[in-house]
N, C-alpha and C positions, 0 to 999 in steps of 0.2 A: 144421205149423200146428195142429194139433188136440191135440198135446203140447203148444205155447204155450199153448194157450185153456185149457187143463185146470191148467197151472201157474198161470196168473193167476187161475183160479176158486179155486185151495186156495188163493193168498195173499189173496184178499178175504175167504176163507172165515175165515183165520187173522187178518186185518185186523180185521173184526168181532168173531171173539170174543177181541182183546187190545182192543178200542174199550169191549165189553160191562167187562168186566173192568177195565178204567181209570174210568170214566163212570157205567156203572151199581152197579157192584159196590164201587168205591171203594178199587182196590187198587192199590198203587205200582208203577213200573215194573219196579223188583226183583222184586215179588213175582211178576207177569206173567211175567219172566223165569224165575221158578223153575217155577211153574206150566204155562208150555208148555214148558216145558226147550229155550229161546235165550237168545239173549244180551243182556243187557242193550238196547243200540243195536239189536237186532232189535223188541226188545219196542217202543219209543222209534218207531222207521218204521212200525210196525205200527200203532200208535195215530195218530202222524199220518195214515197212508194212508185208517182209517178214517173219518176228519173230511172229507179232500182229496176222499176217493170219493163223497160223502154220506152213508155208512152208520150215521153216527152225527148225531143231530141234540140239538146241546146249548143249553139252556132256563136259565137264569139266573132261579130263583123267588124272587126279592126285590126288594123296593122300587127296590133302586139299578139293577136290571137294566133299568126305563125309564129313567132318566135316561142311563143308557150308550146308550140304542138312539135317544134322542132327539139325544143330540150325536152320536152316526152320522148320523144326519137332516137334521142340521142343515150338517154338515159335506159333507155329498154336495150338500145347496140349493143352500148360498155356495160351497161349493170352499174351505174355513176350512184354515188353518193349525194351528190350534190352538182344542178348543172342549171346554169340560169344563160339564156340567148338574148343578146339586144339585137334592135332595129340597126341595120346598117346605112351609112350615108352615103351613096352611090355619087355625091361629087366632093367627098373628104377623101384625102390620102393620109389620112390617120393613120399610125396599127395600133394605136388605144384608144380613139375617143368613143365613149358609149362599155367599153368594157374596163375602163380606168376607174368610173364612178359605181358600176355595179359590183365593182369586185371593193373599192371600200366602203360599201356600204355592208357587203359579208363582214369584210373584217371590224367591219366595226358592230355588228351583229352576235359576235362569239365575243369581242371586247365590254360588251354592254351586262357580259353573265358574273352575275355577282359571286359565284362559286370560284374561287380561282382558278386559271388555264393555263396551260403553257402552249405558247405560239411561234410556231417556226417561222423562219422566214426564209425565202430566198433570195432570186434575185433578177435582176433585165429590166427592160427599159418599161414595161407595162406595168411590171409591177413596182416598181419607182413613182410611175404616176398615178398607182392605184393612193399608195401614202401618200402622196402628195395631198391627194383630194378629203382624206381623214380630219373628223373634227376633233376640236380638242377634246381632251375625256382624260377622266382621274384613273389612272388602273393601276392605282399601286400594289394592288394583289395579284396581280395578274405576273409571268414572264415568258418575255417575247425573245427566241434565241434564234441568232444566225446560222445557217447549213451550212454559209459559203466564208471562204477565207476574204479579209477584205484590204489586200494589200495588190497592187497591180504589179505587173512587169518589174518595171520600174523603181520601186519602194513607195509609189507615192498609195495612196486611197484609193479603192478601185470605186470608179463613178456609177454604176450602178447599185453598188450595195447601201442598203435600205434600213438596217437595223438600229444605227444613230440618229434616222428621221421618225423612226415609227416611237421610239424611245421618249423625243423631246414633242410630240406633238398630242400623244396619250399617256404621258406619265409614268410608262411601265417599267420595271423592271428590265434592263437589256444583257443579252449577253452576244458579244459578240465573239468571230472566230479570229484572233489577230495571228492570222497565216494568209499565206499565199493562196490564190485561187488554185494552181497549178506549182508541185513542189518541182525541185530541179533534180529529182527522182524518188524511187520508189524509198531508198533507203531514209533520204530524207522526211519525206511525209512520215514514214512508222516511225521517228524519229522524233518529231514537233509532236505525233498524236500521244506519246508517251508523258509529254509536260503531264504535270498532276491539272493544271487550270485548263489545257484544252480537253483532259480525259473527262473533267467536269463538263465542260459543255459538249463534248460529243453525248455524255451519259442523258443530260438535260435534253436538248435535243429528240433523242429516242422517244423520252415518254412525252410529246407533243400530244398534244388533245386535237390537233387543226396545223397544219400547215398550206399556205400558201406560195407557189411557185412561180417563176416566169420557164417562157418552154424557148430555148431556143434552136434557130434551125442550123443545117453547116452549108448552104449553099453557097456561093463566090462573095457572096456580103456576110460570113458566118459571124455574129459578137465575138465568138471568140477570137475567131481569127483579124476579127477589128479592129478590139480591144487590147491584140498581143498578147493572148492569153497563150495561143498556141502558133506556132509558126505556118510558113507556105506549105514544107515537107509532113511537118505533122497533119496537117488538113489534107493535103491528099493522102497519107497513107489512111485516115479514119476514111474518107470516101471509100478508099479500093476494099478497107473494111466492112465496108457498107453501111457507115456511119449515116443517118438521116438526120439526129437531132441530136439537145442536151438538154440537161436541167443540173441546176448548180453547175456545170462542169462536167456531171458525166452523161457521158455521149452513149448512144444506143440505136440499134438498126433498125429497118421498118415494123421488125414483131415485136419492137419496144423491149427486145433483149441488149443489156447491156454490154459493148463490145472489150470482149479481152485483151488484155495486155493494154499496151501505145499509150495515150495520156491517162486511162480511167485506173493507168498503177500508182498516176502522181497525184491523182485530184485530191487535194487537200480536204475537200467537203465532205461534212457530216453526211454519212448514207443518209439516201431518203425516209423519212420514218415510215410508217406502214399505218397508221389510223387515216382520218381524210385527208387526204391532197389536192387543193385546190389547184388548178393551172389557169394563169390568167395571158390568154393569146388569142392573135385572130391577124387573119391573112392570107392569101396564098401563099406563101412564101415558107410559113408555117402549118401548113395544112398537113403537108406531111409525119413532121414531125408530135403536133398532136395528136393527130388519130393513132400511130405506134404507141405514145405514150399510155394513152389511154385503153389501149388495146391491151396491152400488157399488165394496167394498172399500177405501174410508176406513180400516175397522178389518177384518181378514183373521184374526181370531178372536175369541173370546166366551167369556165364564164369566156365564152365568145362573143359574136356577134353571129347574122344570119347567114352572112354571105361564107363567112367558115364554117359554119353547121351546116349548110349545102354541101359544101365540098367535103365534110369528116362524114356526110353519110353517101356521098357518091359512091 
């Protein structure tokens, strides 16, 4: 017993100073190996053991090192899938810059898998600029299908929706949802979902490997209410509902339950699927309605910035 306790003491002993040596000293595992005279892979357990043991405590002194400890943070709250936090610009009045490029660089991350996927899309102004920023790429195997109907008020193209750019910029297969975001009732939408070509891509849809979302909010600037997706009377009655947010279209209160009846009878949108859901937002403005979102698990990850990861874990 006391020959064990004594070998384990010299290998923490030896633990530590291949930890010191790695960490503080700044030197390769090679070098460690020449230096205690072992062997490579001895060097290699030694340094891990020191980490496993405690003996070594490692500090990340740079900016990005909160934003790493914050999507740990955030990711232990919700139980997240997938949650990446950028550096925020304290004299930008962005609500995408810095989460436009981290969020195509995911999606172009699952586009890069040579296995084929299917990829949802949604829709808002973040995630418009997330594609925008996408490089070109061949993904002919791949397909990438829209949640949201993409036709406005109006009849014209609704300017946020993304699946004609993500299409012509990566080559992919596209499906889009050629309906209204918001039908002019409920009769109508069971109506248009019945087509045999929308019941294909509602089905398509479902079985998404990855989708990515935008999250919107309903305060007095609501997109939809912007946009004319929904009127003055229907925005306040989803308030007095206790409406906080959307995604696609429908709307849900602070427990990120979705509110019954009022426009979530017309929204044309593919339900949300249920594998990853990325949400790409950041704001105050938005702070609310991410954190319900994510609380609920409507969207089971996040690409924010810091200054909204402060506030989704206030």
């Amino acid at each position: 017993m006391a020959a064990r306790t004594e070998n384990m003491a010299t290998r923490l002993d030896d633990a530590a100073r291949a930890g010191w040596l790695y960490y503080v000293a700044g030197n390769t595992q090679e070098e460690i190996a020449a230096k205690m005279g072992i062997s490579r892979q001895t060097a290699q357990r030694l340094v891990s053991l020191s980490v496993s043991e405690g003996l070594i405590k490692v500090r990340l002194d740079h900016p990005i090192g909160r934003c790493l400890d914050l999507a740990q943070r955030l990711t232990d709250r919700f139980g997240l899938v997938q949650c990446e936090v950028v550096p925020s610009d304290p004299a930008s009045g962005s609500t995408t810059i810095g989460v436009a490029e981290a969020g195509a660089a995911e999606i172009e991350r699952y586009l890069k898998s040579t296995d084929p996927i299917v990829m949802a899309i949604g829709t808002g102004r973040t995630l418009k600029a997330a594609i925008e920023q996408l490089q070109p790429m061949d993904c002919q195997h791949h397909k990438v299908v829209s949640l949201t109907g993409n036709i406005a008020p109006d009849g014209s193209a609704a300017f946020y929706n993304v699946i004609f750019n993500v299409a012509d910029t990566v080559k992919a297969r596209s499906f889009p949802m050629p309906l209204p975001v918001i039908a002019s009732s409920a009769r109508e939408r069971q109506l248009l979902h019945t087509q045999a070509m929308i019941e294909a891509t509602l089905v398509l849809a479902a079985q998404a490997q990855v989708t990515f979302v935008g999250v919107g909010h309903l305060g007095p600037d609501a997109p939809l209410l912007l946009d004319g997706f929904i009127t003055e009377t229907e925005h306040a009655e989803l308030l007095k509902a206790g409406a906080v947010g959307e995604i696609c279209g429908w709307t849900f209160d602070a427990a990120g339950e979705l509110i019954a009846g009022l426009t979530n009878d017309r929204v044309a949108s593919a339900p949300i699927p249920k594998g990853p859901v990325i949400a790409l937002a950041m704001g105050r403005s938005k702070a609310a309605s991410i954190r319900a979102a994510l609380k609920s698990g409507l969207a089971n990850g996040v690409i924010t910035d810091e200054a909204t990861a402060e506030m989704l874990l206030a």
